[in-house]
PDB file of N, H, CA, C and O in Angstrom:
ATOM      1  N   UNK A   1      99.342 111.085  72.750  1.00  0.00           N
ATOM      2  CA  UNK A   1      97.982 111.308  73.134  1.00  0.00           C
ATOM      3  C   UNK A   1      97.634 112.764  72.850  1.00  0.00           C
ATOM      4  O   UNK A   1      98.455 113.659  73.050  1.00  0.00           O
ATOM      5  N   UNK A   2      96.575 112.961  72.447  1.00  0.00           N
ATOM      6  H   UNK A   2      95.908 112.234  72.285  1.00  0.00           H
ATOM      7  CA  UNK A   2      95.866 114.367  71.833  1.00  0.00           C
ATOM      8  C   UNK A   2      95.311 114.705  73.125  1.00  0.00           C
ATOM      9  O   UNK A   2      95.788 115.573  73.856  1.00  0.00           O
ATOM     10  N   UNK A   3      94.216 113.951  73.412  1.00  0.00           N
ATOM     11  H   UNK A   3      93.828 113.247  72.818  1.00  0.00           H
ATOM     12  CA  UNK A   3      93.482 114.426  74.641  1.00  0.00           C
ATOM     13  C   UNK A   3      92.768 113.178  75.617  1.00  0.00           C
ATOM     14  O   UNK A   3      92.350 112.105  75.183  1.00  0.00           O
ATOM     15  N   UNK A   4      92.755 113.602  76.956  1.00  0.00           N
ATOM     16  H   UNK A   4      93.095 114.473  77.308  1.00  0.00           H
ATOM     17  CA  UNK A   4      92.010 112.124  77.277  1.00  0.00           C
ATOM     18  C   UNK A   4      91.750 112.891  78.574  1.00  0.00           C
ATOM     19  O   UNK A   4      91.541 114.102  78.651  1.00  0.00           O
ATOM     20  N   UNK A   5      91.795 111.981  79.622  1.00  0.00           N
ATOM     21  H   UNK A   5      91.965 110.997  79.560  1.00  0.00           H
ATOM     22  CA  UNK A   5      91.197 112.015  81.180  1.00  0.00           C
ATOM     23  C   UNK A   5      91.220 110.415  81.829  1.00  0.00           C
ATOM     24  O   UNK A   5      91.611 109.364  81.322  1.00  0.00           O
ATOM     25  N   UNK A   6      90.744 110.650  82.906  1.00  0.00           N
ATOM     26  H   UNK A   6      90.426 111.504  83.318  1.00  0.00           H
ATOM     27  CA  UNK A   6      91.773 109.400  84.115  1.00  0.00           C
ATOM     28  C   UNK A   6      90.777 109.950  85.084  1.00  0.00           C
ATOM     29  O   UNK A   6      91.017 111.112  85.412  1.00  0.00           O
ATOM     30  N   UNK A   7      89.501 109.294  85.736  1.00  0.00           N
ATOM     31  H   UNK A   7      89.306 108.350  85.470  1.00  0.00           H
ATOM     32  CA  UNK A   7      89.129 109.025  86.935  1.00  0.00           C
ATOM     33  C   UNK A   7      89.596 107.928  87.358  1.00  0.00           C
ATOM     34  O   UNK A   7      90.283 107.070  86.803  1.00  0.00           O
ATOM     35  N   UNK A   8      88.960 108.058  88.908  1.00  0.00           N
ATOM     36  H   UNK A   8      88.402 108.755  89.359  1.00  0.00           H
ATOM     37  CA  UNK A   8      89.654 106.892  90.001  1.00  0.00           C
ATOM     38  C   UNK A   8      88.482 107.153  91.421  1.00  0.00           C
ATOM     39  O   UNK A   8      88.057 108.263  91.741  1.00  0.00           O
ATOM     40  N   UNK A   9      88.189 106.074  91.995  1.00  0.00           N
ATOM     41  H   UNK A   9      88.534 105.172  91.735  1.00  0.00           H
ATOM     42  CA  UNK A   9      87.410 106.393  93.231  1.00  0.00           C
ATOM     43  C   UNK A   9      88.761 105.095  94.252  1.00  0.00           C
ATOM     44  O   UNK A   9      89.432 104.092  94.007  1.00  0.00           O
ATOM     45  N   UNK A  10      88.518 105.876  95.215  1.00  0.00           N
ATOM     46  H   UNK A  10      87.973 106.690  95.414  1.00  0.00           H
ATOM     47  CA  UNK A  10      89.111 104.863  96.208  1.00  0.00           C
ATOM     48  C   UNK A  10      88.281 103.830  97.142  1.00  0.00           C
ATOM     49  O   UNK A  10      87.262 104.073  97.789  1.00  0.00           O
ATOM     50  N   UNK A  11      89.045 102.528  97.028  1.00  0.00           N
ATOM     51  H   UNK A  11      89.873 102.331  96.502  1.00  0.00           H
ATOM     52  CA  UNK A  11      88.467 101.607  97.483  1.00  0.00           C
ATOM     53  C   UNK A  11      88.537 101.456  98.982  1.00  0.00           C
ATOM     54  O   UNK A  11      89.359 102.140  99.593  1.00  0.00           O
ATOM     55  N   UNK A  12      87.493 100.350  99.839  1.00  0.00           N
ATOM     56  H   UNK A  12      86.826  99.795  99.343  1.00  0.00           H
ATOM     57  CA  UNK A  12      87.823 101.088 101.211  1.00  0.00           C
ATOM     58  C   UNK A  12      89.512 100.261 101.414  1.00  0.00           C
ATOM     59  O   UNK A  12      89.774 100.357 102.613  1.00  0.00           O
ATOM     60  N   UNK A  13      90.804  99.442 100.598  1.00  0.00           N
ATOM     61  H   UNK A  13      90.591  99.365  99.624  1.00  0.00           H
ATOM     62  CA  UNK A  13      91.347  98.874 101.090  1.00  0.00           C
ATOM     63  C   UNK A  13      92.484 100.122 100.603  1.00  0.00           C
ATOM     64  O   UNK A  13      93.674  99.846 100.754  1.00  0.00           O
ATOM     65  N   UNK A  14      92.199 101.197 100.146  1.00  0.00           N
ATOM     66  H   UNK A  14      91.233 101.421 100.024  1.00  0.00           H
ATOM     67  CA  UNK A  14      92.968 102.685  99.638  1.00  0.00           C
ATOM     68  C   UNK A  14      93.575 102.037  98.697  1.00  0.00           C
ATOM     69  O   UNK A  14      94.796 102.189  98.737  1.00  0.00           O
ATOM     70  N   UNK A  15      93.120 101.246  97.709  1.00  0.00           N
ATOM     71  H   UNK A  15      92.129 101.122  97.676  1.00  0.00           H
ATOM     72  CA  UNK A  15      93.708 100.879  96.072  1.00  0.00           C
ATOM     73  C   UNK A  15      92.713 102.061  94.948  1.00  0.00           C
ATOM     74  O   UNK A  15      91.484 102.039  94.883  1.00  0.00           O
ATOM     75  N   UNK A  16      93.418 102.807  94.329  1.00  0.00           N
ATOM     76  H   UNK A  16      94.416 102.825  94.381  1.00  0.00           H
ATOM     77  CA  UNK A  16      92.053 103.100  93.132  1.00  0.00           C
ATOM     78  C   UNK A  16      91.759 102.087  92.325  1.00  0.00           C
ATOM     79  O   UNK A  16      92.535 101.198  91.972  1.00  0.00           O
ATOM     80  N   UNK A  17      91.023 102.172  92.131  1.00  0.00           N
ATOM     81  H   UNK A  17      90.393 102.894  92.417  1.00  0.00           H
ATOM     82  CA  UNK A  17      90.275 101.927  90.577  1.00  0.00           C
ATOM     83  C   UNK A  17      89.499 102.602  89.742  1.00  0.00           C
ATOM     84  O   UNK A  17      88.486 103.184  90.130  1.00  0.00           O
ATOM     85  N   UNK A  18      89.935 102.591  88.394  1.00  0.00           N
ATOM     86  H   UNK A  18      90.758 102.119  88.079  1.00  0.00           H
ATOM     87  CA  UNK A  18      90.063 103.977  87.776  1.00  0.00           C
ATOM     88  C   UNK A  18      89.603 103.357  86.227  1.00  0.00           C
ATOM     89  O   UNK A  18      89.666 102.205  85.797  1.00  0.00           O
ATOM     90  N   UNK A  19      89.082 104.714  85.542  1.00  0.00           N
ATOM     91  H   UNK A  19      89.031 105.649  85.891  1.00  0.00           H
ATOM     92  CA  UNK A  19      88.793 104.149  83.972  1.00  0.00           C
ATOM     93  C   UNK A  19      90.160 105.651  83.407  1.00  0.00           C
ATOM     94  O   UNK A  19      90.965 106.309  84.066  1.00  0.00           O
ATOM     95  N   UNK A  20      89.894 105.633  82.310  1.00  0.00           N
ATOM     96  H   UNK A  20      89.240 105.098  81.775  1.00  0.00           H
ATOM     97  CA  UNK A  20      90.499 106.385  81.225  1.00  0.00           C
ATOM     98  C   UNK A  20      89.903 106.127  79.537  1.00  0.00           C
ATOM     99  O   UNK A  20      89.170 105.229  79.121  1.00  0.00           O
ATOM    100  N   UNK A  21      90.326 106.905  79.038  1.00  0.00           N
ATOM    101  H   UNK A  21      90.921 107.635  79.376  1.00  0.00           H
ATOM    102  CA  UNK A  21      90.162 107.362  77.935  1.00  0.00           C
ATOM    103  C   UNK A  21      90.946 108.462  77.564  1.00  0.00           C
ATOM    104  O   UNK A  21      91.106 109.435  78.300  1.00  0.00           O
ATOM    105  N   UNK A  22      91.564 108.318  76.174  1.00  0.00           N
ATOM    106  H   UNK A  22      91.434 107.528  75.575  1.00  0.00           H
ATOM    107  CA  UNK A  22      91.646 108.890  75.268  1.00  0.00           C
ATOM    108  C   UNK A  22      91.698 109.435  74.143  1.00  0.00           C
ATOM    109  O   UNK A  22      90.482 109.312  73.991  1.00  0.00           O
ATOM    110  N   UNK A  23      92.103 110.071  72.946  1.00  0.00           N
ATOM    111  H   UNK A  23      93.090 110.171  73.069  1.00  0.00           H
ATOM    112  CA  UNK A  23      92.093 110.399  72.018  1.00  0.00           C
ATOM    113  C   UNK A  23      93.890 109.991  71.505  1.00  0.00           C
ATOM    114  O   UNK A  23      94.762 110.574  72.149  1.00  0.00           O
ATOM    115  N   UNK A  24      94.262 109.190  70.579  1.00  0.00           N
ATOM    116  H   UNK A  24      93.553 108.716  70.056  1.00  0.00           H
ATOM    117  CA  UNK A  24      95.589 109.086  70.510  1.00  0.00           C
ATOM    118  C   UNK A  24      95.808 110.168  69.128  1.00  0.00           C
ATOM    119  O   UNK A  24      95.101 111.078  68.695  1.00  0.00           O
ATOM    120  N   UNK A  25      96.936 109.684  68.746  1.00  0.00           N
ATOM    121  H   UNK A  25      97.510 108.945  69.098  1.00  0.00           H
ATOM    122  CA  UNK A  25      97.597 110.829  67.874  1.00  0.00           C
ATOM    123  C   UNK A  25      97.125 110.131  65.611  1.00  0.00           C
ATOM    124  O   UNK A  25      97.215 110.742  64.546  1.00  0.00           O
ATOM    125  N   UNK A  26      96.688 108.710  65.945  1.00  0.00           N
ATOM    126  H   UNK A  26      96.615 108.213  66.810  1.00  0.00           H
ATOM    127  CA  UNK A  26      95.747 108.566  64.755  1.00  0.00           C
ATOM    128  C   UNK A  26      94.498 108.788  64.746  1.00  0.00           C
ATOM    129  O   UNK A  26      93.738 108.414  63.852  1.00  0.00           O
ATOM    130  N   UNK A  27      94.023 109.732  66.243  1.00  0.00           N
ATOM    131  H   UNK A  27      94.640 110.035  66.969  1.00  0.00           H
ATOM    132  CA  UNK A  27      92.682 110.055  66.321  1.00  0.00           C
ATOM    133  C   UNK A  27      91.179 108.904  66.591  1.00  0.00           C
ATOM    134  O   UNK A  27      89.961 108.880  66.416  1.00  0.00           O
ATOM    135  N   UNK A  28      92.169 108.169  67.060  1.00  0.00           N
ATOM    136  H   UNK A  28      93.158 108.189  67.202  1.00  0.00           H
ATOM    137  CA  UNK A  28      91.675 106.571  67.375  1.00  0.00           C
ATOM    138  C   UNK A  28      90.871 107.056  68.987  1.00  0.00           C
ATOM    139  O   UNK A  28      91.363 107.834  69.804  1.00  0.00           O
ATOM    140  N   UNK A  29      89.709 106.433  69.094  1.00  0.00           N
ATOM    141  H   UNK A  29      89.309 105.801  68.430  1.00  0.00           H
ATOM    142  CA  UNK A  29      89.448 106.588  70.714  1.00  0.00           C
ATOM    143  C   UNK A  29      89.892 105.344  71.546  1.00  0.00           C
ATOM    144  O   UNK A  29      89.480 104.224  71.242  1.00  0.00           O
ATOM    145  N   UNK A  30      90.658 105.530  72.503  1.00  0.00           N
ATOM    146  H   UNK A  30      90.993 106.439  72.749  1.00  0.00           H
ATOM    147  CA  UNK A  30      90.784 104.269  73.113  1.00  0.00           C
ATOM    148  C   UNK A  30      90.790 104.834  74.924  1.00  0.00           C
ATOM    149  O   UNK A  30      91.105 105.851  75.541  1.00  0.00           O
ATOM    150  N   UNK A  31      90.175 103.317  75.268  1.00  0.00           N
ATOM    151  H   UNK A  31      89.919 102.490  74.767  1.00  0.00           H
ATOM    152  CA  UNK A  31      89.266 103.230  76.674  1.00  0.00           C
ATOM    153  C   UNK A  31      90.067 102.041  77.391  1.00  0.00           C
ATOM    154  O   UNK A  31      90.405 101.022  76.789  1.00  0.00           O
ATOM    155  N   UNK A  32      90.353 102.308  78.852  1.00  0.00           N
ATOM    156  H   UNK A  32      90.079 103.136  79.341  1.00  0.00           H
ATOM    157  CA  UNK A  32      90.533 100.960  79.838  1.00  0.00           C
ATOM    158  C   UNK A  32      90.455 101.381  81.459  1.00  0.00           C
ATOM    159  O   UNK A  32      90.089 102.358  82.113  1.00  0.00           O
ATOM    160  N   UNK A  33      90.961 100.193  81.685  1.00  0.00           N
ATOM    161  H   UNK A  33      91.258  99.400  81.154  1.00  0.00           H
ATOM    162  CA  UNK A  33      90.611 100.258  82.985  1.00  0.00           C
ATOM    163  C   UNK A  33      91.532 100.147  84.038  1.00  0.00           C
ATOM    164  O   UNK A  33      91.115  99.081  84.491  1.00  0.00           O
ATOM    165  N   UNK A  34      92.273 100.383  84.613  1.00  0.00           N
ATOM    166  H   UNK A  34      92.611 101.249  84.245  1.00  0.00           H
ATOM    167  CA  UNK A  34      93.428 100.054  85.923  1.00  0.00           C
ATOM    168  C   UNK A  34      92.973  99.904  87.493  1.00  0.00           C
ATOM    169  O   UNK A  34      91.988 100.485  87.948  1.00  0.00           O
ATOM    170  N   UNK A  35      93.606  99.265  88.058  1.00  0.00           N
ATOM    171  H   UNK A  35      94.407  98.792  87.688  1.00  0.00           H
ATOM    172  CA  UNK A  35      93.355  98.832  89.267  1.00  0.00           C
ATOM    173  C   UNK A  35      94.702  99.028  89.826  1.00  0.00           C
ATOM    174  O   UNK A  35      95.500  98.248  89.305  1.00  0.00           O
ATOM    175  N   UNK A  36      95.297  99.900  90.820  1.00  0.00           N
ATOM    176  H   UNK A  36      94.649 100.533  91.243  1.00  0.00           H
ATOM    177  CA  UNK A  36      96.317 100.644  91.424  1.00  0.00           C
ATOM    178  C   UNK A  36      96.605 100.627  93.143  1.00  0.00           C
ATOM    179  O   UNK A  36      95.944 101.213  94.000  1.00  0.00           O
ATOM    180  N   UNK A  37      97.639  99.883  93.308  1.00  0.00           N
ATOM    181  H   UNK A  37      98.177  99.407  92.612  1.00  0.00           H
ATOM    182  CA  UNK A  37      97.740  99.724  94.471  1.00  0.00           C
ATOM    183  C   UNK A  37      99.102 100.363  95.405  1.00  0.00           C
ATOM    184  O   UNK A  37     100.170  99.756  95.483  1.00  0.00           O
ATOM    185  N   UNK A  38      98.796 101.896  96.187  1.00  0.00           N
ATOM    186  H   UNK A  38      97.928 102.389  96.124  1.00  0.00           H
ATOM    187  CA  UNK A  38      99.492 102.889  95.948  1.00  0.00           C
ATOM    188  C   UNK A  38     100.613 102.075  97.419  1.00  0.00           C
ATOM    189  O   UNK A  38     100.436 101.229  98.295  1.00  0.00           O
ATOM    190  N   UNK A  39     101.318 102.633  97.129  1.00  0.00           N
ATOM    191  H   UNK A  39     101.461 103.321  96.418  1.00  0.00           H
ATOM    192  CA  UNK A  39     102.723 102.436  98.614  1.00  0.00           C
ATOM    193  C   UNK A  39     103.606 103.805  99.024  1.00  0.00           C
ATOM    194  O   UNK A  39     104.487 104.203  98.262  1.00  0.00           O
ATOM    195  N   UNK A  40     103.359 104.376 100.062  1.00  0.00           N
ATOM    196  H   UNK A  40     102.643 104.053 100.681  1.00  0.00           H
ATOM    197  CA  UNK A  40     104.251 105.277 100.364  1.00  0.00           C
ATOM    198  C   UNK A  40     105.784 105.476 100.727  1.00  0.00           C
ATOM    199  O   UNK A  40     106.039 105.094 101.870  1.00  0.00           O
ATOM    200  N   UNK A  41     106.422 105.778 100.308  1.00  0.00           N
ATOM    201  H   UNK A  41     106.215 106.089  99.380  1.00  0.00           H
ATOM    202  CA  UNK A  41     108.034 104.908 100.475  1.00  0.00           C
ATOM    203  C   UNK A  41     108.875 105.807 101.411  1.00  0.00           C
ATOM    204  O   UNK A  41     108.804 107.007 101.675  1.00  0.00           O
ATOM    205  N   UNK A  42     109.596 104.936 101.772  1.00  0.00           N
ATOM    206  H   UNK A  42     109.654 103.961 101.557  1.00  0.00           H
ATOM    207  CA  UNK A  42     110.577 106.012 103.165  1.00  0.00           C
ATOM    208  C   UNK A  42     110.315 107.605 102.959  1.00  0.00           C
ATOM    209  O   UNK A  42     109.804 108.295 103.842  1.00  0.00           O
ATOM    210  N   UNK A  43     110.697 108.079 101.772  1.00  0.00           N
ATOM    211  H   UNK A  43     111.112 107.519 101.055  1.00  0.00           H
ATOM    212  CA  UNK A  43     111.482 109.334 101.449  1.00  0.00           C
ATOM    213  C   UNK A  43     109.691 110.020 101.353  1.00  0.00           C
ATOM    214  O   UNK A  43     109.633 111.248 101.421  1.00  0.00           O
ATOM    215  N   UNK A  44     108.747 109.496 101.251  1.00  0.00           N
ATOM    216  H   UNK A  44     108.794 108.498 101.195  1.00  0.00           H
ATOM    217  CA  UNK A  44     107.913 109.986 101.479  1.00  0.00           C
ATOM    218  C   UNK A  44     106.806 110.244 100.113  1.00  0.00           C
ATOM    219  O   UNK A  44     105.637 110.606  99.985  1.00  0.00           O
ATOM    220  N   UNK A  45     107.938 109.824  99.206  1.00  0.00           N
ATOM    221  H   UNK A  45     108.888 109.530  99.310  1.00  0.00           H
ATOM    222  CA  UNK A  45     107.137 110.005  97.871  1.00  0.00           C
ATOM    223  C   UNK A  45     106.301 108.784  97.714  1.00  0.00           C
ATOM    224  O   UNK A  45     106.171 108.057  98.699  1.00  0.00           O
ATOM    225  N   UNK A  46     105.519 108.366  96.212  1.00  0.00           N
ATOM    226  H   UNK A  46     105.625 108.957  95.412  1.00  0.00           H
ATOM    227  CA  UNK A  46     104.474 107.807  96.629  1.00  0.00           C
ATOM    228  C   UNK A  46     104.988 106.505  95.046  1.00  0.00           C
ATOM    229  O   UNK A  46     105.458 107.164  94.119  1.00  0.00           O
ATOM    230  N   UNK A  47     104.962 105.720  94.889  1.00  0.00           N
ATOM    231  H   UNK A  47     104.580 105.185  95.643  1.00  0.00           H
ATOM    232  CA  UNK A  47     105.091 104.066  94.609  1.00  0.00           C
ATOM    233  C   UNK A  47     103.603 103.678  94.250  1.00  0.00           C
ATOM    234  O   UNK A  47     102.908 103.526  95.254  1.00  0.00           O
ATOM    235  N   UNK A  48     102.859 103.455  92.866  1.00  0.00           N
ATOM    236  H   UNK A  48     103.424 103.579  92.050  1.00  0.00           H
ATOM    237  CA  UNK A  48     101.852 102.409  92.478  1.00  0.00           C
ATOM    238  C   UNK A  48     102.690 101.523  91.515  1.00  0.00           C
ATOM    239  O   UNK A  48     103.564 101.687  90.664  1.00  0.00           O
ATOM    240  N   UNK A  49     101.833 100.280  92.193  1.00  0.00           N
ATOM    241  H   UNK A  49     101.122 100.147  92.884  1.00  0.00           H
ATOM    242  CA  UNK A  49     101.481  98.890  91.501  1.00  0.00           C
ATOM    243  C   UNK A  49      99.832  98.621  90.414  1.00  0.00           C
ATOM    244  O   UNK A  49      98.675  98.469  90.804  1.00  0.00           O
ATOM    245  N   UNK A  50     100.250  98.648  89.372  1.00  0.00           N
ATOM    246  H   UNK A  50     101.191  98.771  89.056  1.00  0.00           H
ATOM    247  CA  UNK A  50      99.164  98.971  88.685  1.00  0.00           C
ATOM    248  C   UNK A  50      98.466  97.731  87.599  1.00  0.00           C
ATOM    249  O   UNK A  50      98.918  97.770  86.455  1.00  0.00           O
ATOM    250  N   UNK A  51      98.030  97.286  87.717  1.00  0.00           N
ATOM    251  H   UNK A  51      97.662  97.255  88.646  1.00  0.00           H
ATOM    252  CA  UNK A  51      97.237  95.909  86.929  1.00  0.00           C
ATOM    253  C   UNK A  51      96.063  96.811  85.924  1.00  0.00           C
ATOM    254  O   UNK A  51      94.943  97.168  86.291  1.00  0.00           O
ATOM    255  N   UNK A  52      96.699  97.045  84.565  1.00  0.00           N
ATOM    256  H   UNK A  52      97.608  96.755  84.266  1.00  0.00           H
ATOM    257  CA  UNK A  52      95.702  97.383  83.589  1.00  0.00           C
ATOM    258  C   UNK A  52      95.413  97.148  82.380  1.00  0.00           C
ATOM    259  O   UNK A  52      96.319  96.943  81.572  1.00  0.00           O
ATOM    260  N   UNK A  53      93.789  97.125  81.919  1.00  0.00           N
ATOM    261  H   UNK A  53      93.053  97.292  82.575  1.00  0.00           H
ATOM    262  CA  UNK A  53      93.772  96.394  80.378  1.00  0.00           C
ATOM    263  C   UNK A  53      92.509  97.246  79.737  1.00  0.00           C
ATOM    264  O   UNK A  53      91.341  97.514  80.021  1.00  0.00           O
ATOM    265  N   UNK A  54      93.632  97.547  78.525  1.00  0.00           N
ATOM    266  H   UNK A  54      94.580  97.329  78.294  1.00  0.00           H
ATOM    267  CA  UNK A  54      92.389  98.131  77.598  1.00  0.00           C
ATOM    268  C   UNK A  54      91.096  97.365  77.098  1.00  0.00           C
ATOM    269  O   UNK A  54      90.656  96.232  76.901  1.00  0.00           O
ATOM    270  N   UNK A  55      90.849  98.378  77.037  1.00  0.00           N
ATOM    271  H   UNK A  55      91.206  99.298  77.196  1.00  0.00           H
ATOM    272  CA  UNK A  55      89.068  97.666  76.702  1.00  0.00           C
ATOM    273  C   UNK A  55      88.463  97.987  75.656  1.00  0.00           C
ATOM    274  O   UNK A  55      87.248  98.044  75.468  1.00  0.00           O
ATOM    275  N   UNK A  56      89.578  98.270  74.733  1.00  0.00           N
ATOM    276  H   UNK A  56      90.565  98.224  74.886  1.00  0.00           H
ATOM    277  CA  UNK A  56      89.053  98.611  73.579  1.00  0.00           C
ATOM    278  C   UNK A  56      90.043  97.727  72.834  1.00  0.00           C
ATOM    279  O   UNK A  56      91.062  97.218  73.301  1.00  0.00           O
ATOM    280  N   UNK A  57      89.526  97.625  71.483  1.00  0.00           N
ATOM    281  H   UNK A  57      88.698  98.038  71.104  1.00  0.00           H
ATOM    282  CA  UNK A  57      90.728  97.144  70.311  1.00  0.00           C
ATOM    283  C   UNK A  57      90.872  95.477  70.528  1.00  0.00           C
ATOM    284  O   UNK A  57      89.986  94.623  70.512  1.00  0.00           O
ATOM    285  N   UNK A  58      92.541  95.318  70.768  1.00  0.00           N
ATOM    286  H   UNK A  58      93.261  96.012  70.781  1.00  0.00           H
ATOM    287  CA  UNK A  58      92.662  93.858  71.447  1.00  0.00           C
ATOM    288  C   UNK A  58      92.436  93.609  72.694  1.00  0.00           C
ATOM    289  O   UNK A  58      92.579  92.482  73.171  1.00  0.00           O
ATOM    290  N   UNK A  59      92.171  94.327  73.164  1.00  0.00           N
ATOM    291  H   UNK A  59      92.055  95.241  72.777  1.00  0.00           H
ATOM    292  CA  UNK A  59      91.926  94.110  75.365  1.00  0.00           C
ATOM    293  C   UNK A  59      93.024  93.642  75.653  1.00  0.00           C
ATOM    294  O   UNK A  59      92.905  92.609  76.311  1.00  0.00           O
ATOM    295  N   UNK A  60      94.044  93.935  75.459  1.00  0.00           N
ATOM    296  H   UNK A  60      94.141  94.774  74.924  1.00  0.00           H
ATOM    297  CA  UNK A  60      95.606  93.806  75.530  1.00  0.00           C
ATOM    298  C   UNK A  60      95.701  94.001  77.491  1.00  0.00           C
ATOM    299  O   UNK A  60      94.916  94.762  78.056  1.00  0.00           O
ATOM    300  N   UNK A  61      96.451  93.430  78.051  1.00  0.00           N
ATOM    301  H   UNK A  61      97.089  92.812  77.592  1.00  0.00           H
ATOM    302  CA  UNK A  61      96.127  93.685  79.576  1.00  0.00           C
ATOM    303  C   UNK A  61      97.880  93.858  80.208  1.00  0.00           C
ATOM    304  O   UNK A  61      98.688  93.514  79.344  1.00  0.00           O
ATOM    305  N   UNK A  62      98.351  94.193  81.167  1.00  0.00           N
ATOM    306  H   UNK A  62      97.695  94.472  81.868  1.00  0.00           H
ATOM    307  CA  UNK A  62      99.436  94.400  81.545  1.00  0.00           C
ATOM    308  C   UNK A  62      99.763  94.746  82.908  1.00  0.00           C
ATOM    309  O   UNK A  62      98.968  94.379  83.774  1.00  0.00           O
ATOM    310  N   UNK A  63     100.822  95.405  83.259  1.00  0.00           N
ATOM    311  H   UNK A  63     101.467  95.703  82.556  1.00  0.00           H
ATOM    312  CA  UNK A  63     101.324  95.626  84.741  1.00  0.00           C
ATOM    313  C   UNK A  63     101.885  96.886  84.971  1.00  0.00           C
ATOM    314  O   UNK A  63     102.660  96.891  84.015  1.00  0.00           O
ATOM    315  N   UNK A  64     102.039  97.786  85.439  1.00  0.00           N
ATOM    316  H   UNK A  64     101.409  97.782  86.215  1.00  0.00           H
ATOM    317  CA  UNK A  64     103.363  99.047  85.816  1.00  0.00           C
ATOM    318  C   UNK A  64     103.508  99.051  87.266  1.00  0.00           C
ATOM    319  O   UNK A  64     102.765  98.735  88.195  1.00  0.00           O
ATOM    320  N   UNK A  65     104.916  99.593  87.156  1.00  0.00           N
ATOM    321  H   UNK A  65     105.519  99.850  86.401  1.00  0.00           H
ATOM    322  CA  UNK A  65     105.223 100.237  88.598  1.00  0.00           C
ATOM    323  C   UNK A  65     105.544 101.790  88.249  1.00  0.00           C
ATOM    324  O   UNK A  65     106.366 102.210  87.435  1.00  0.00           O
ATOM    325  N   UNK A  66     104.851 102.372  88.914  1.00  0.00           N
ATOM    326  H   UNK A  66     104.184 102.030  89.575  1.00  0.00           H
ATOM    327  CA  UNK A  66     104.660 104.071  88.778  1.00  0.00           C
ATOM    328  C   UNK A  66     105.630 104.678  90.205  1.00  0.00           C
ATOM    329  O   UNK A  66     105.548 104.233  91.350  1.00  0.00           O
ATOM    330  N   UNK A  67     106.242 105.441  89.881  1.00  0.00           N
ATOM    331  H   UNK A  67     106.308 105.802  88.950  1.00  0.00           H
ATOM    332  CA  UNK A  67     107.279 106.212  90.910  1.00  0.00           C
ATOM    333  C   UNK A  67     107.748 107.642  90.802  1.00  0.00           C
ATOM    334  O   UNK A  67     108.398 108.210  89.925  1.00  0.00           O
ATOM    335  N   UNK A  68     107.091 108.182  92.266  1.00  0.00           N
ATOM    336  H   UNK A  68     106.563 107.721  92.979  1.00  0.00           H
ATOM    337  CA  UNK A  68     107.470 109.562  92.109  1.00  0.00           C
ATOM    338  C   UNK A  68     108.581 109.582  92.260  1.00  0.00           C
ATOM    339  O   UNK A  68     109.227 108.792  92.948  1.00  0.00           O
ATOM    340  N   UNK A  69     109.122 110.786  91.440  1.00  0.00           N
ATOM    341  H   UNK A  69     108.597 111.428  90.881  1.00  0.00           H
ATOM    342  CA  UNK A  69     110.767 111.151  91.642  1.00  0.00           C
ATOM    343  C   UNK A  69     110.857 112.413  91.846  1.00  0.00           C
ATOM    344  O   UNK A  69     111.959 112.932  92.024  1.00  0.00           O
TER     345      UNK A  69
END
């Protein structure tokens, strides 16, 4: 990625939902959308569950688990 950005507003159930965009490295613009459902874990660090699909190109759609370390 060249350049991009990542908003998010919180929902009242404390999930974001968020757009993005960026600029990739063939200079392609590409755009989507995620829906993030955060968990705080013993140790205190922080755990998302993330349901997201681009919205550009093929609208290709998918899943992550995100973990602070």
């Amino acid at each position: 990625m060249k350049h991009g950005s990542l908003i998010a507003i919180v929902k009242e159930d404390g999930c974001l939902e968020m757009r993005y965009h960026h600029i990739n490295e063939k200079n392609e613009f590409m755009t989507g959308i995620c829906y993030s459902k955060p968990e705080i874990l013993q140790s205190g660090k922080l755990r998302l569950f993330e349901e997201w699909q681009w919205t550009c190109k093929d609208n290709s759609k998918g899943t992550s688990i995100i973990e602070e370390l």
